[in-house]
PASEDO-959019 format. One record per residue (C-alpha): z, x, y; residue in one letter; residue number from 1. Coordinates in steps of 0.5 Angstrom, whole numbers, plus 2048, in hexadecimal, padded with zeros to 3 digits. Layout:
% PASEDO-959019
   zz   xx   yy  r    k
    Z    X    Y  A  NUM
...
END
This chain:
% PASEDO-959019
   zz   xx   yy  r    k
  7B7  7A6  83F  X    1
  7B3  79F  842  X    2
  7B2  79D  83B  X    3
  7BA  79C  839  X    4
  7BB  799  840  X    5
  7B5  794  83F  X    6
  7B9  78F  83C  X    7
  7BE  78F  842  X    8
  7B8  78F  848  X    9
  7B5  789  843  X   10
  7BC  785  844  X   11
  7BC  786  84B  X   12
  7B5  783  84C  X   13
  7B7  77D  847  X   14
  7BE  77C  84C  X   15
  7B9  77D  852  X   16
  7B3  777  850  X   17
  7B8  772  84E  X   18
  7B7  76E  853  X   19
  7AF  76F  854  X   20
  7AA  76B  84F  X   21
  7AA  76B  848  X   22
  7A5  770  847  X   23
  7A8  776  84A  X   24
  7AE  775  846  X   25
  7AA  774  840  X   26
  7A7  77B  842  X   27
  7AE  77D  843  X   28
  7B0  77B  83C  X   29
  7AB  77F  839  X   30
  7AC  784  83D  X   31
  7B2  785  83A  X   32
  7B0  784  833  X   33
  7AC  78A  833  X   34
  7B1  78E  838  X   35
  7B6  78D  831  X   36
  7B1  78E  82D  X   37
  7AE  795  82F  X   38
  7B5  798  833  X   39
  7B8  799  82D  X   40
  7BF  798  82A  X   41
  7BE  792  826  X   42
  7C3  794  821  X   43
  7C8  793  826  X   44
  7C5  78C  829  X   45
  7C6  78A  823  X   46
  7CC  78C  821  X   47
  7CE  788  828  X   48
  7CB  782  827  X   49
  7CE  781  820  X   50
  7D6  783  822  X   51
  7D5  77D  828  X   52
  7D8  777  825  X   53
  7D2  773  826  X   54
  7CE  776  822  X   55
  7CE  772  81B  X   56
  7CE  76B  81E  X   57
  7C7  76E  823  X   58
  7C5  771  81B  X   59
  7C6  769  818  X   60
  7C2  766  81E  X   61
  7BD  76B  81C  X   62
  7BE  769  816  X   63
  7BE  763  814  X   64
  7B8  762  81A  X   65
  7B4  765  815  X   66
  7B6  762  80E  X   67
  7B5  75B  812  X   68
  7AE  75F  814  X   69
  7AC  760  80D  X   70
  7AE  759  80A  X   71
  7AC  754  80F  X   72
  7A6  751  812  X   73
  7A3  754  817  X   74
  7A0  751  81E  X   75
  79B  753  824  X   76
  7A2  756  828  X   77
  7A5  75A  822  X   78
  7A2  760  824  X   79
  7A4  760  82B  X   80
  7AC  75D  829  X   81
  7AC  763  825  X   82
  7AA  767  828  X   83
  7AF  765  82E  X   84
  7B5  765  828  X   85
  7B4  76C  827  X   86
  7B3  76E  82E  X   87
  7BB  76B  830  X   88
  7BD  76F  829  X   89
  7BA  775  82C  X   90
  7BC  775  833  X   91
  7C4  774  832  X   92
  7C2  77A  82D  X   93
  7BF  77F  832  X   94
  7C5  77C  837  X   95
  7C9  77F  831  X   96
  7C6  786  830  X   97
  7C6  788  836  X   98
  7CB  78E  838  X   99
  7D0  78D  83E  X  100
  7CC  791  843  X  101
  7C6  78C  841  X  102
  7CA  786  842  X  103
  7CD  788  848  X  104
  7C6  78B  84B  X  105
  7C3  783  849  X  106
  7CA  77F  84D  X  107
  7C8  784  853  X  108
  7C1  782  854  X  109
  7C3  77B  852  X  110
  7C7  77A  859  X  111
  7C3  77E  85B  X  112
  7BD  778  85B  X  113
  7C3  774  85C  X  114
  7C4  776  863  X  115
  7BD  777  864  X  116
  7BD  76F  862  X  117
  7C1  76D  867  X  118
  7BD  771  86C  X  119
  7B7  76D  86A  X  120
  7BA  767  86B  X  121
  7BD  768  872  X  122
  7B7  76B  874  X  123
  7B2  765  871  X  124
  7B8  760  874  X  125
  7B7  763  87B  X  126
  7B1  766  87D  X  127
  7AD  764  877  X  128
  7A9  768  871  X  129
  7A3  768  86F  X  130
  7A1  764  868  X  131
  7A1  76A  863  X  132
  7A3  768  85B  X  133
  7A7  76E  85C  X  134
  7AC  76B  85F  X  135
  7AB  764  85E  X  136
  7B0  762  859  X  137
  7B5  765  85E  X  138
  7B4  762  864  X  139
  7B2  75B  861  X  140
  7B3  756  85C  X  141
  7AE  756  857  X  142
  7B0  754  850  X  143
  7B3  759  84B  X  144
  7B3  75F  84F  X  145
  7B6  75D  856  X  146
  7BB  75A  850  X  147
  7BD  762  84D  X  148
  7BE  765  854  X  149
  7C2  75F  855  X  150
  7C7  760  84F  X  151
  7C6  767  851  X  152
  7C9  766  857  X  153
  7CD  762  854  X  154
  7D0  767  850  X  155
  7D1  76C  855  X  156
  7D5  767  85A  X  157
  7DA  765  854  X  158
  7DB  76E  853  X  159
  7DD  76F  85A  X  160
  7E2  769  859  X  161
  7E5  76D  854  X  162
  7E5  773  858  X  163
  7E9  76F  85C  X  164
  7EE  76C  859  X  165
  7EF  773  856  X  166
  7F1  775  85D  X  167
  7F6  76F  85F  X  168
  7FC  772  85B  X  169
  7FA  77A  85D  X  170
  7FE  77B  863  X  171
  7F9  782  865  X  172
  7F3  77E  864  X  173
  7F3  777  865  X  174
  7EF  778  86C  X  175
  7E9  778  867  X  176
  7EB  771  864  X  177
  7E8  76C  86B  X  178
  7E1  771  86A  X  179
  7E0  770  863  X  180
  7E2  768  865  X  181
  7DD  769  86A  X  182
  7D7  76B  865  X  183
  7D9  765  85F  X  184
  7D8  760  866  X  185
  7D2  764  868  X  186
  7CE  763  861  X  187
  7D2  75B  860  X  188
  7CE  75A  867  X  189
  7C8  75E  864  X  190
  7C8  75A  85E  X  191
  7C9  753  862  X  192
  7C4  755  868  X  193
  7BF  75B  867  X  194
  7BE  759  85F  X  195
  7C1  752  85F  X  196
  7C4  752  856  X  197
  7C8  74D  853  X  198
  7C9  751  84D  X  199
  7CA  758  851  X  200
  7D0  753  855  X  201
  7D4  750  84F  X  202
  7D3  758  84C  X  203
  7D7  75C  852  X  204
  7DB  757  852  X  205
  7DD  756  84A  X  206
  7DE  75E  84B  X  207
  7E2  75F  850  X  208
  7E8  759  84E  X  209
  7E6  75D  846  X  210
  7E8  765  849  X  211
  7EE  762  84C  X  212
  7F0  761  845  X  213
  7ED  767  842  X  214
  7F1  76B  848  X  215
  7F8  767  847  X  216
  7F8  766  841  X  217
  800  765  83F  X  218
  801  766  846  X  219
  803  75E  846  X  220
  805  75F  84F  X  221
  7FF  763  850  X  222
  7FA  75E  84C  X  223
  7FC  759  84F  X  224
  7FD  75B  857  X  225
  7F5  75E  855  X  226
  7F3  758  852  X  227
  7F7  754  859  X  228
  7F2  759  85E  X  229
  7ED  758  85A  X  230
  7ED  750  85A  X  231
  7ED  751  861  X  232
  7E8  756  862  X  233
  7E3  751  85F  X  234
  7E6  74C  860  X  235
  7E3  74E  869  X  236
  7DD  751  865  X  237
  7DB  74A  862  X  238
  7DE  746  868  X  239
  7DA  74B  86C  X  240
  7D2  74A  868  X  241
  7CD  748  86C  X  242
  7CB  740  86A  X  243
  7C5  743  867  X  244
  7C9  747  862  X  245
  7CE  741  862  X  246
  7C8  73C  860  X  247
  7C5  740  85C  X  248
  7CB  73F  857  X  249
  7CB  737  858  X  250
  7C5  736  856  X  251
  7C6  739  851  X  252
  7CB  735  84F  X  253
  7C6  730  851  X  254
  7C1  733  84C  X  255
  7C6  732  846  X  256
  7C7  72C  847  X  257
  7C0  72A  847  X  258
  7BF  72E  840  X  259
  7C4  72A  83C  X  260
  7C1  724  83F  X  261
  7BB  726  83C  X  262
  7B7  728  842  X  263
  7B2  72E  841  X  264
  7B1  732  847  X  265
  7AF  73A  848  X  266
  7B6  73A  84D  X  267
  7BA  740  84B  X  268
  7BF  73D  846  X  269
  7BC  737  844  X  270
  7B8  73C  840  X  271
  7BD  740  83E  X  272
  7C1  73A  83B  X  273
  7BA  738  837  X  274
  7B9  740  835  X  275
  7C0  740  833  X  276
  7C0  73A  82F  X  277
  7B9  73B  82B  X  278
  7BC  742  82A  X  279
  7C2  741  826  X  280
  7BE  73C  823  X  281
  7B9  741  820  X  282
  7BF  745  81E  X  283
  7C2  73F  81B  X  284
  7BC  73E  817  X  285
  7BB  745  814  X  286
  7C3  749  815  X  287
  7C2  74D  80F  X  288
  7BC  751  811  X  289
  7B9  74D  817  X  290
  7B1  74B  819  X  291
  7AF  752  818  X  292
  7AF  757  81E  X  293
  7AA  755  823  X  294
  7AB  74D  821  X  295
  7AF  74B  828  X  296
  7A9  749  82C  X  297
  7A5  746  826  X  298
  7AA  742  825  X  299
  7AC  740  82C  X  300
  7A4  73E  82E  X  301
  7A5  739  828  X  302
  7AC  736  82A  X  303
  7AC  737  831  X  304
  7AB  732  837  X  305
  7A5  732  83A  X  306
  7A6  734  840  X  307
  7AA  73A  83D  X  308
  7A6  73C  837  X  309
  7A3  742  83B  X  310
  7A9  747  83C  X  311
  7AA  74D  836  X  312
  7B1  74E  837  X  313
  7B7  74B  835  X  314
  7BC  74D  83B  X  315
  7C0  74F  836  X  316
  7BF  756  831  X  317
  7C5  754  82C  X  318
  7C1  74D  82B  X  319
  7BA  751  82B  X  320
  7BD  755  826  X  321
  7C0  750  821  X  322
  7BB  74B  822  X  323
  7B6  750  81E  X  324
  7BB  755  81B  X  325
  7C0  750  819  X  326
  7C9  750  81B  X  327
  7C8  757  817  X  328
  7C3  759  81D  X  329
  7C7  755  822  X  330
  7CD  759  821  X  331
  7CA  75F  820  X  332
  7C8  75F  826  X  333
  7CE  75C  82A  X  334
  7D3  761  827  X  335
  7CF  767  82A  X  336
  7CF  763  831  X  337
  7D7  762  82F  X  338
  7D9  768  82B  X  339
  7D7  76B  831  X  340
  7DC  767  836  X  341
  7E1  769  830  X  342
  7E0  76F  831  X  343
  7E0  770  838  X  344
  7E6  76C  838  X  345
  7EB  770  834  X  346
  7EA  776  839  X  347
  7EE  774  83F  X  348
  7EC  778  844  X  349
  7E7  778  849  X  350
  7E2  77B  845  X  351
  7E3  775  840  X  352
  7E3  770  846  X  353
  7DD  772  848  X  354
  7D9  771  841  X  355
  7DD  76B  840  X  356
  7DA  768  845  X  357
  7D3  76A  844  X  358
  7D3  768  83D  X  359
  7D7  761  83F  X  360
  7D1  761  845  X  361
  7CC  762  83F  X  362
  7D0  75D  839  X  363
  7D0  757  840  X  364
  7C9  758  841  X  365
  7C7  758  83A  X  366
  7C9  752  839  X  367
  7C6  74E  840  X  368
  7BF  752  83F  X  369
  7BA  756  83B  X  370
  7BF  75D  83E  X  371
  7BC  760  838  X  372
  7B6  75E  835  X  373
  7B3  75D  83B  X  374
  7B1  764  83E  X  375
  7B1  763  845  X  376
  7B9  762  845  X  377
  7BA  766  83D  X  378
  7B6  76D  83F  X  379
  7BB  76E  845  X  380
  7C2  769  844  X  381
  7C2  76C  83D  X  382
  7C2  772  83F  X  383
  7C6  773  844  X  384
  7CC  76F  842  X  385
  7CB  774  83B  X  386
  7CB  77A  83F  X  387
  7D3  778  841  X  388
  7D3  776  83A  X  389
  7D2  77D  838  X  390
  7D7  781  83D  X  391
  7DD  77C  83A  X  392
  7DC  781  834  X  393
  7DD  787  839  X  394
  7E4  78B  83B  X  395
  7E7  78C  842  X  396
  7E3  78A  848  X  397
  7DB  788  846  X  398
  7DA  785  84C  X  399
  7DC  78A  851  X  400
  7D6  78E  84F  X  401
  7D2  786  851  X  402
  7D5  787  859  X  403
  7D3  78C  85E  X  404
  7D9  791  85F  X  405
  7DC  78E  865  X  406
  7DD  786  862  X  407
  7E0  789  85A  X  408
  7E6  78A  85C  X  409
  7E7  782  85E  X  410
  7E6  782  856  X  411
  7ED  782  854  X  412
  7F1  77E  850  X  413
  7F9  780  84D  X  414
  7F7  77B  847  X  415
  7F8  77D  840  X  416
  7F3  77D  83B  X  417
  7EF  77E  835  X  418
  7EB  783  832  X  419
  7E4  780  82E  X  420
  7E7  783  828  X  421
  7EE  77D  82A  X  422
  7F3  782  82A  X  423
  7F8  784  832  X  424
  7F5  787  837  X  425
  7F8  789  83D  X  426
  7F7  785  844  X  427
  7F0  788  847  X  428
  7EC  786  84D  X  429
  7E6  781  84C  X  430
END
C-alpha cells in the first residue's frame, strides 16, 4: 500500500519545495522518478502520457535533440545542455504520468508553500528572519529563484482573477469575486514590492486581459465590459506602482535604447538586446541543424561584448533551443509551450482557464528568460504550470479536490465545456 501511494507522497514534496533552493527540488525530482519507477502501474503512466495531445511534439524535440547530438560538434557545455534538454522533456512527462490524485495532492502542497511564502515574507518585512538559504529566494531578491516564485506568485494572482471573474455574473456567489480580486492585488504588490519582476508583472497582466478572452469568447457584451474592468483595474495598479517598479520600466526603455545605440552594458535589457541579437545570428548561420547541442555559450564568448561574454544563458529557451538545434529545434520546442496554451484554451471552463494561464505564464517567461533551461526557474515553473496542464484532460471538477472542503464550493462556473476527447459536455464546476 505506501509503495502505490509513493508517487503521490513524492508530487506533494515537489508541489511544497517549489519555492526553496534548487537543490531540494532536484531531490524532489529524483524522488519522483523513483517513486514511478517502483510503485508500479507503469503500463498506465505510459498509456497516459501517450493519449495526452503533447506527447509526439515532446517526442520530436527529443528527438531531434538527439539526431543533432549525434551529428554536430560537440563543446565544453554539450553535456550539461543535454543533459538540461532531457530534464525539461521528462519533467512535462512525469507531470503528464501523474494519476489525478497525484496532481491534485501536488497542487495542494504547492498552495500550500505558497501561503507559507506569503508568511515569510510578512514576517522578514515586519519583525525580520534570519538569513537561512532555505528562505532566501522567497523573502529576497537574488537572481533566478526570487524571479521563479515571483512568476509563481505571479501566476497564482492572475488564477484568483479568474475566480473572479467567474463569480461577477453568478448572482449566488458573486461575494466570492472582491476576495479573489483581493488575492490578484495582494500577489501584484508582492510581485511589485516583496519580490519586485518586471517579467512576473507584464505575466499577470497579459493573463489576466488573455482569461477575459478565454471566459467570453463569442460572448461580444461580456468581452468588452471584462476587458473595460480590467483596463481599469491595471490601469490604477499601474498608476498606483511605487516609483521603484516605475523607474525600474523606464530605464529599461533607457537601456534599450543605449543598446541600439551600440552602447554595451551588464544592464538588464541591454543584455538581452545583444543575447537576442547574436542568438538569432547563430540560428541564422546553421537553420537547418544548429551549432550543435552545447554550442550557445562557445559561440556568445566569441561574438559577445566584452563586458557581457561572462553570461551562459540566452534569456530566451526558443533561441537557446534554435541557435543549437536549428528552426526545427525552435519549433519543436515552441509547439510544446503553445500546444499547451492550445489545448487549455479549447477547454472553456474554469479548469481550462486556469491551465491556460499557467501555460501562457510559462510561454511569456520562456520568452523574456532562461524559464526552462535554467533549473532554478525550470524545476519548479515547469512543473507547476504542467500540473494544471494535466488536470485539463480530467473530467468533472479536478480542482475541488486541490481546496479544502469549505472553499470548494466557490468553484463553480455554469460555462459549457469540452472533454479532452473534443466532444460536449455538460456544464460542470471547476
Amino acid at each position: 500500500m505506501f509503495r502505490t501511494r509513493l508517487a503521490r507522497h513524492a508530487a506533494a514534496f515537489w508541489g511544497f519545495v517549489v519555492f526553496m533552493p534548487v537543490g531540494l527540488n532536484y531531490a524532489a525530482f529524483l524522488f519522483l522518478l523513483i517513486a514511478m519507477a517502483v510503485g508500479g502501474n507503469l503500463r498506465e503512466r505510459a498509456g497516459r502520457m501517450r493519449a495526452h495531445p503533447l506527447w509526439w511534439p515532446i517526442v520530436a524535440y527529443v528527438g531531434w535533440t538527439l539526431i543533432v547530438l549525434a551529428l554536430r560538434p560537440h563543446y565544453k557545455e554539450t553535456g550539461s545542455d543535454f543533459f538540461h534538454g532531457l530534464r525539461i522533456a521528462l519533467t512535462m512527462l512525469m507531470a503528464l504520468a501523474l494519476t489525478r490524485e497525484e496532481c491534485v495532492w501536488a497542487l495542494r502542497a504547492f498552495l500550500l508553500a505558497a501561503l507559507l511564502g506569503l508568511l515569510l515574507i510578512a514576517l522578514h518585512h515586519t519583525v525580520g528572519l534570519p538569513d537561512l538559504q532555505i528562505w532566501r529566494a522567497v523573502t529576497i531578491m537574488q537572481g533566478n529563484k526570487s524571479i521563479n516564485d515571483a512568476l509563481l506568485f505571479a501566476m497564482i494572482g492572475a488564477g484568483a482573477a479568474v475566480l473572479g471573474l467567474a463569480h461577477l455574473r453568478d448572482a449566488q456567489r458573486w461575494h466570492w469575486a472582491g476576495p479573489a480580486f483581493a488575492a490578484t492585488a495582494l500577489m501584484a504588490i508582492v510581485v511589485s514590492l516583496a519580490l519586485p519582476s518586471r517579467t512576473s508583472l507584464l505575466a499577470m497582466l497579459v493573463c489576466v486581459f488573455a482569461a477575459c478572452f478565454h471566459q467570453f469568447r463569442g460572448h461580444v457584451r461580456g468581452l468588452v465590459v471584462a476587458l473595460g474592468v480590467a483596463a481599469v483595474i491595471a490601469g490604477i495598479g499601474v498608476w498606483q506602482l511605487p516609483d521603484s517598479i516605475k523607474n525600474k520600466f523606464e530605464q529599461g526603455v533607457q537601456e534599450l535604447e543605449q543598446a541600439q545605440a551600440g552602447l554595451a552594458s551588464d544592464a538588464s535589457w541591454v543584455t538581452r538586446y545583444y543575447m537576442y541579437r547574436e542568438t538569432t545570428n547563430m540560428m541564422l548561420d546553421a537553420p537547418v541543424m544548429g551549432l550543435g547541442i552545447g554550442a550557445w555559450t562557445s559561440e556568445w564568448k566569441r561574438r559577445a561584448p566584452k563586458v557581457l561574454d561572462y553570461k551562459n544563458m540566452p534569456h530566451n529557451d526558443y533561441l537557446w533551443m534554435g541557435s543549437q538545434a536549428g528552426f526545427p529545434g525552435l519549433l519543436a520546442l515552441l509547439v510544446i509551450i503553445v500546444g499547451g496554451v492550445w489545448v487549455c484554451w479549447r477547454r472553456a471552463d474554469l479548469t481550462g482557464r486556469v491551465g491556460f494561464v499557467g501555460m501562457l505564464t510559462l510561454l511569456i517567461a520562456a520568452s523574456l528568460n532562461s524559464a526552462l533551461r535554467d533549473a532554478q526557474i525550470g524545476l519548479s515553473l515547469l512543473w507547476i504550470a504542467f500540473l494544471c496542464l494535466r488536470l485539463v484532460q480530467e473530467s468533472g471538477s479536478p480542482w475541488r479536490g486541490v481546496l479544502p472542503p469549505r472553499l470548494s464550493g466557490i468553484l463553480q462556473s455554469g460555462v459549457p465545456a469540452r472533454s479532452p476527447s473534443g466532444g460536449p459536455q455538460p456544464p460542470h464546476p471547476l
